[in-house]
N, C-alpha and C positions, 0 to 999 in steps of 0.2 A: 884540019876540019874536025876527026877526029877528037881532037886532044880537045879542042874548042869545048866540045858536047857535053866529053866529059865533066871537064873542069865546072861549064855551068853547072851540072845537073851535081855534080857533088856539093858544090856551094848552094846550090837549092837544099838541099840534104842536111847541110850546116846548118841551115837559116830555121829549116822545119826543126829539125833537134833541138836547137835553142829554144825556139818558142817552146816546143815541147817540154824542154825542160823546166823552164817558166810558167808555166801551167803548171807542173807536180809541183814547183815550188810553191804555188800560190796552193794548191789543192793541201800541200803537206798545210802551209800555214794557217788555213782554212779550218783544216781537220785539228790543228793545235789550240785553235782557238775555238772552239767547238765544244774538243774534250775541257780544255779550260772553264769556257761555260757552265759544262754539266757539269764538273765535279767542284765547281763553285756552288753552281745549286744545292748539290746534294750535301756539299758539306754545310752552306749556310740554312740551310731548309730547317723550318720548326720540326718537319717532317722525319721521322726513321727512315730511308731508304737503305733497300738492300735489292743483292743479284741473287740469285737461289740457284744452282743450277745441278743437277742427278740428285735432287737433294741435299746440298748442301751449299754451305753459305761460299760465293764466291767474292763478293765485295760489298762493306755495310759500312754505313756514315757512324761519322760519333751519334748522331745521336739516336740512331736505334742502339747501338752498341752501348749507349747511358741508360734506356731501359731496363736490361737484364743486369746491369753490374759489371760485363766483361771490357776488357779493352778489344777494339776493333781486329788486334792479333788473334785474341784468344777465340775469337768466333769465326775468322774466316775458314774454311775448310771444315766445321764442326756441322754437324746434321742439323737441317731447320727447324726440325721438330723434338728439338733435344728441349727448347727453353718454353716450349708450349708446356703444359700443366696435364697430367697424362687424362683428366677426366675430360679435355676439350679437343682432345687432337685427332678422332675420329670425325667430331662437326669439323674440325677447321679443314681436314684435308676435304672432305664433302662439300661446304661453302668456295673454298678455293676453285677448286673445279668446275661447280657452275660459274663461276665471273670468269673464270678462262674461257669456257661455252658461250659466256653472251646468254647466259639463264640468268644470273644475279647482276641488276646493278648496282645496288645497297654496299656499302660496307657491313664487314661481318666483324663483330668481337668475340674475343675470348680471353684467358686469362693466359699469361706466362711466369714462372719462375724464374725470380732472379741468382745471381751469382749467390749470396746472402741465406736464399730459401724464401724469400717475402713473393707473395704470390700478389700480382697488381695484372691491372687488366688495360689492351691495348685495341684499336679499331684498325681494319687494314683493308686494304683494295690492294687487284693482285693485275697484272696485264702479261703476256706475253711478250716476249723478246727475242734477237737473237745477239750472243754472248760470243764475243773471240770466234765467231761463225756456226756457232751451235746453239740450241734452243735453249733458253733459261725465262724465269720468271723474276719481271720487276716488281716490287714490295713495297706498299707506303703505305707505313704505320702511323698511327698518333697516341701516348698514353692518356686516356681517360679514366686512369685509378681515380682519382679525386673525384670525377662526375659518377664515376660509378658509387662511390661511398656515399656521396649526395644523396643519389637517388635512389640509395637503399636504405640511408636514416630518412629519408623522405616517404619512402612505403610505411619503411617500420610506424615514424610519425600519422602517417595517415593510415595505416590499420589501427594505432591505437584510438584514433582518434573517433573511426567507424565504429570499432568494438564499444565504447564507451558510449558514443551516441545510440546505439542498436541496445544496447543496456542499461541503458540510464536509468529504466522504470518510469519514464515520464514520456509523452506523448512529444514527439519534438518533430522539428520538418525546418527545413533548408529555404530560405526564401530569396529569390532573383532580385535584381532591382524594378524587373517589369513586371511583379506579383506573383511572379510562376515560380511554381513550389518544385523546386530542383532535387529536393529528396524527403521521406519521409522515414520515419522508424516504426518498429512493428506495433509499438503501441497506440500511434496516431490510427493504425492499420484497426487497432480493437477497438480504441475510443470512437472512430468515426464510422465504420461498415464499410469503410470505401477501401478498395486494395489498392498497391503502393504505384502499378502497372496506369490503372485510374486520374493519377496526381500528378508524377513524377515525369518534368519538363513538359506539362500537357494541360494542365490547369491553372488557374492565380484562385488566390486563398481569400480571395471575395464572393467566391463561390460557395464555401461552407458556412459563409458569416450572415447570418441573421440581417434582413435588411436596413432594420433603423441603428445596425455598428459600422454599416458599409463604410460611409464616408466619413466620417471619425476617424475610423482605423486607417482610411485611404491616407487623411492629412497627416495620422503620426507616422505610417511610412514611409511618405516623400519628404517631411520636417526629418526623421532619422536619418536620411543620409544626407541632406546636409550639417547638420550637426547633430551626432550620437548623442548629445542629452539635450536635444531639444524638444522630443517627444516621452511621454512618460514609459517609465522601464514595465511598470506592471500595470495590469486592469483587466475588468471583466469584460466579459462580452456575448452574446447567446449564439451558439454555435448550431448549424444544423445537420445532422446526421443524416447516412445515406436511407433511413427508415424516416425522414423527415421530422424526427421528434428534435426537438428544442433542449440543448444541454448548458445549463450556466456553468459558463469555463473561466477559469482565471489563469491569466496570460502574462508568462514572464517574456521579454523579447532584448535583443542585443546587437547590436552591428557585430560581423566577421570584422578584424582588423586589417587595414590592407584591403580591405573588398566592399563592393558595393550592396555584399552580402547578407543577411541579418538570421540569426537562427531564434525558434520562436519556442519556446514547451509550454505545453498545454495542464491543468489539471481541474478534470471535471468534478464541480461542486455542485452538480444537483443533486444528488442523495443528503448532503453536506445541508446543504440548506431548505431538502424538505423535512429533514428533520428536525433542524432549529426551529424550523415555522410552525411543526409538529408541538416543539417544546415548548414554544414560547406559548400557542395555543393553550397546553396542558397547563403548564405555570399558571396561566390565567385566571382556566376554569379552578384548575383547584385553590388558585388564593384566593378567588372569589368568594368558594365554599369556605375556607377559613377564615374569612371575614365575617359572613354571612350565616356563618352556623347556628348564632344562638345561644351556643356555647362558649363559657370560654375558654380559649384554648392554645397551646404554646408548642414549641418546636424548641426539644432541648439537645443540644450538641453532647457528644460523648464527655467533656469538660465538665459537666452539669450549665453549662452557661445557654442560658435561655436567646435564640438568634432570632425567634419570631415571634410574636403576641400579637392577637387580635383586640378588637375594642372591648370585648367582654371582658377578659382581663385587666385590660385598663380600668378598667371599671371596677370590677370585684379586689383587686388591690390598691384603687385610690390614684396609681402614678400611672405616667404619660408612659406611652410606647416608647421612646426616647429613651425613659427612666430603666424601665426594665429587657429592654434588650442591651446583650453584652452582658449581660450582669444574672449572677447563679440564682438558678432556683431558692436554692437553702435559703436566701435572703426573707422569704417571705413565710417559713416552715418555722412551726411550735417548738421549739429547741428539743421535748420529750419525744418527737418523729424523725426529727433530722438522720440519726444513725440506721437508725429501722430501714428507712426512704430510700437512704444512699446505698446501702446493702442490699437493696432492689435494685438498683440504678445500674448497680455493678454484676449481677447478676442477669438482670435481665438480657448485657451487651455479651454477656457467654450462650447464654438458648434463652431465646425470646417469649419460650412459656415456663421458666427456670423460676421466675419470679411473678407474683399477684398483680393479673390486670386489671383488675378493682378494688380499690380500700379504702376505709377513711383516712382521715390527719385533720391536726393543727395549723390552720392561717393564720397568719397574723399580714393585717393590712400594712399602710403606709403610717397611717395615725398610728399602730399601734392596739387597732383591735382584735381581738381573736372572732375565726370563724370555724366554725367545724364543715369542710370540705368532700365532698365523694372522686377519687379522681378514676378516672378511665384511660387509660396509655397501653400502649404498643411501637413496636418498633417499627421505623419504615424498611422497607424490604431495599436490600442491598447498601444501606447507610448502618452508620453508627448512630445516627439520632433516633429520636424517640420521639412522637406525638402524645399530646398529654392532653385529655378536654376535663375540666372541673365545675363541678355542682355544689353550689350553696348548699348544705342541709342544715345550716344552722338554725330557722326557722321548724323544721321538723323536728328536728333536736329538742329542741325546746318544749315541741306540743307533743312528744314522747315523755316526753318528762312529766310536764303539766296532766299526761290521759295516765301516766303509771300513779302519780299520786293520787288525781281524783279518784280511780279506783281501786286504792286502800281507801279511799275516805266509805267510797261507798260500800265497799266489804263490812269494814266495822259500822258501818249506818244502819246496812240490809241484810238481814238472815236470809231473806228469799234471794241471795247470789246464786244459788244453788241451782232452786227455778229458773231464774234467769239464763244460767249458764246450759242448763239442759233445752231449754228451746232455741236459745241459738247454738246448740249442736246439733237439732234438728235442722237447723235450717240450713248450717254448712254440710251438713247431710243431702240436705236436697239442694244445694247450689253444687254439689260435687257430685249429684247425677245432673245436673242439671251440664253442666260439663263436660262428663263426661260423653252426654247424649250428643254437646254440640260438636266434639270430637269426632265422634262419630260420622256427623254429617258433614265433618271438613274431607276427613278419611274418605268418604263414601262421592263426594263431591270430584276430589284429585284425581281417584281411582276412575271415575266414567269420562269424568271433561277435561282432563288435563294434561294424564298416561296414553291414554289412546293418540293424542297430536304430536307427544312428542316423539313415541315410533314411526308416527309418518315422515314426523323432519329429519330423526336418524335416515330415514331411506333415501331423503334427497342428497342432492351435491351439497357438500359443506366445505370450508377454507379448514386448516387448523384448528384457526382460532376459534371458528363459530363453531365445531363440534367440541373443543376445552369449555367452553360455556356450555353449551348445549349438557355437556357431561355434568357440570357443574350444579346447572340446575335441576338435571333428573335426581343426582345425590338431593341436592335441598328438597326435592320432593318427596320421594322414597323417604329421608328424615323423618318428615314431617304425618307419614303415610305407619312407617313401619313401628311396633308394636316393640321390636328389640330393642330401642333406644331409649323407651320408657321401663324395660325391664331392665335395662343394665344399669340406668340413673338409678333405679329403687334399691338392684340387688348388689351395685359399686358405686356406689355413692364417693367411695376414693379417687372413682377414677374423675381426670378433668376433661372440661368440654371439648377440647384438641384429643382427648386419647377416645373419648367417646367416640371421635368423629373417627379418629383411625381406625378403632375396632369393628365400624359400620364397613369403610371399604375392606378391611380385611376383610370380612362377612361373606362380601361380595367377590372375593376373590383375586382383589386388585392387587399387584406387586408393590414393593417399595416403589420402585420407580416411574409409576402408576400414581402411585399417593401422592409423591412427592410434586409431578407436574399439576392435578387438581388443588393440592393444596399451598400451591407457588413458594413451597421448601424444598430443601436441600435433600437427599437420599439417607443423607445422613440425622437429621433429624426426628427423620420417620422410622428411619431404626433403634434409635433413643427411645421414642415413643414406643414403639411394638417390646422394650425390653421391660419396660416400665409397666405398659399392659401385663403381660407374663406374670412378673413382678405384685402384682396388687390382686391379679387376680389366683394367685397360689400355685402358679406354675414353672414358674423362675427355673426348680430342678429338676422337671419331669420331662419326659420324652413325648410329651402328649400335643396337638398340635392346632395351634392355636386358633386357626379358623376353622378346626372341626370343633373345637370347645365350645368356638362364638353360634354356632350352627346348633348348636343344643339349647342353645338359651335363646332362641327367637322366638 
């Protein structure tokens, strides 16, 4: 009965060991096919895996081992932070350590060095493991050197690309496809009053636009992006500033390529064009006048070639305006003037009181007649040309000639020339009190009604300009007033009407650079003059000083 028990319960014992055994066979195969799996994974994986374990590398696929350069021998057992790059390996063990904690779930990059020395940059996530029964850290890399070099000629690219927009010198701004002005530059920031905080992704650029460009501009916006040249590249348009004033801008604009983008620059033309309006005004009035003059009168180029004539001239020379522009003065000059004239011509374009701004000469018309002419010329200020007006005197000419002969006639006719001549020196005697009386009461008129207002309007507010006039006309008054102008024309008859005029503001104590703004010359010209003064009035070598000289003679 015994024996019975046994025998079963051993044969039970049999049956359980087998199964038993059966089960670890299935568990071994299980676990073969397992680690199969995984190191199928890990080796086909795009991925670098690796085992880390006291710091150092305990098992890595080829292809983190293709990162660095080494083969998968030369790395196992080598420290993990051998092929990190020594200025990243304080972040990487600090990142690593949060995604162990469950603080990072991000990947972290950094760079590594490879076997070579080439320093290329990889991304990694780090997990927890345990290893042959002891903790270690699983590892999965990817290299992103290529992404990283992207999008670091992609910064480089778009910082240059800011710098240049933020520099351009032109008013420029970023436009959306839905109007809104997605960036702006610091000079759209000066040109408009509006800061960049104001505009940027917060506004559309219909807002600064003048109402009657709104929808203009609307339809070449929405025509640009359907086709980039379907709307015009440039135009103007009136823009309004955050002070609300009205600017005529002209607008260049472009599609981004690639984007639904378009970028716009600005350049304000209203200074631009109130001064043309200014100019053309001016052109006007003054052709007017030199139509209108009276006189006739011409505009001659530094060439001697005459570029403008009025109808007087047409006239007093016989030929059409046609005939005589483009075409030299000399054309129409007494052959015995020509040299003299030109010798002016050329002098005058070195200092413009150098040479005689009145003289006569020889005409000669179209037909071919002579006239005896008085001309009047000056140079326009800041050109090479010269304004010329001319007066017929050939008719006086004439009746000088005709009054010198009659009297020789009547010299040898009358013995009482004598008589004659002594009362009408009487009588220019008394026309030169008579002058001088009315002198007097010009003098005497200036000095109570004229002097007196213009120290009240010295006391008001003036612009620049109206106190340069204002100055301008006290000088023509005091001229006109002062008593030294008549002594220096009588006792330097050398000196000329320009040096007259200097020695007056000397007088007065004005500096060159004083003179030179009243008399709309150069500093240097007025110093030409003040040596020439010196010069004529016998002081050239003396130490003596020239507006205490003029101060004696008033």
């Amino acid at each position: 009965m015994n024996d019975a028990v046994t025998y079963e319960t051993m044969k039970q014992r049999v049956s359980d060991l087998e199964a038993s055994l059966s089960d670890c066979r299935k568990a071994a195969e299980t676990l073969r096919e397992s680690e199969h799996f995984y190191r199928t994974i890990a080796e086909q994986s795009f991925a670098g895996i690796y085992v880390v374990q006291e710091g150092r590398f305990r098992t890595v696929n080829a292809n983190a081992a293709s990162y660095v350069g080494y083969s998968i021998e030369e790395l196992v057992g080598v420290k993990s932070d051998r092929i990190v790059h020594p200025d990243d390996r304080g972040r990487v063990k600090r990142d690593a350590r949060e995604m162990l904690r469950g603080e990072r779930t991000s990947p972290h990059d950094f760079r590594i060095v490879t076997k070579t020395g080439e320093v290329r940059w990889v991304m990694e996530t780090v997990t927890s493991i345990t290893y042959d029964g002891k903790p270690a850290i699983l590892g999965n890399s990817m290299d992103i050197t290529e992404r990283k070099r992207a999008e670091e000629l992609l910064q480089q690219s778009e910082n240059l690309y800011r710098t240049i927009f933020e520099n351009t010198g032109t008013a420029t701004i970023i436009i959306e496809e839905d109007t809104i002005i997605s960036l702006v530059n610091t000079e759209f920031v000066k040109m408009t009053g509006y800061s960049k905080d104001e505009w940027e992704r917060k506004r559309s650029w219909t807002e600064f636009v003048a109402r009657e460009d709104v929808e203009r501009m609307r339809r070449y916006h929405y025509l640009r992006r359907n086709d980039a040249n379907a709307a015009p590249r440039n135009y103007e348009f009136s823009l309004i500033d955050s002070w609300g004033r009205v600017r005529d801008v002209f607008l260049t604009v472009a599609m981004i390529p690639g984007t639904k983008k378009s970028v716009a620059s600005f350049a304000d033309m209203t200074e631009r064009k109130i001064a043309l309006r200014k100019a053309r005004e001016s052109e006007n009035w003054y052709r007017t006048i030199f139509e209108t003059t009276g006189t006739a009168t011409i505009i001659i180029e530094e060439d001697t070639v005459m570029s403008l004539v009025n109808t007087e001239f047409a006239q007093l020379s016989g030929a059409s305006k046609e005939y005589c522009e483009g075409r030299s003065w000399t054309h129409f000059i007494a052959p015995e003037d020509v040299g003299r004239m030109k010798r002016f011509h050329q002098l005058r374009r070195v200092d413009p009181n150098a040479a005689p701004r009145n003289y006569e000469f020889g005409f000669i018309d179209v037909k071919g007649d002579r006239k005896e002419l008085m001309i009047t010329i000056s140079m326009i200020p800041g050109t090479n040309k010269s304004v010329a007006s001319l007066l017929d005197i050939t008719n006086h000419r004439r009746a000088e000639e005709e009054a010198k002969r009659r009297a020789q006639e009547v010299h040898l006719k009358s013995k009482n020339l004598e008589e004659v001549n002594t009362a009408l020196n009487v009588l220019l005697k008394r026309r030169e009190e008579d002058k001088n009386e009315l002198e007097e009461k010009v003098l005497l008129n200036v000095r109570e009604l004229a002097v007196p207002y213009i120290e009240k309007i010295k006391k008001t507010k003036l612009s620049q300009s109206q106190l340069t006039y204002l100055t301008i006309l006290e000088k023509s008054l005091n001229d006109i007033i002062s008593p030294f102008i008549h002594t220096m024309k009588v006792k330097y008859s050398r000196l000329t009407p320009t040096e007259i005029q200097v020695a007056s503001l000397i007088r007065e104590g004005k500096t060159s650079k004083e003179i030179s703004e009243i008399l709309n010359a150069s500093t240097r010209a007025v110093d030409f003059h003040r040596g020439n003064i010196r010069r004529k009035l016998g002081l050239k070598n003396e130490k003596s000083n020239l507006r205490s000289f003029l101060l004696t003679h008033s």
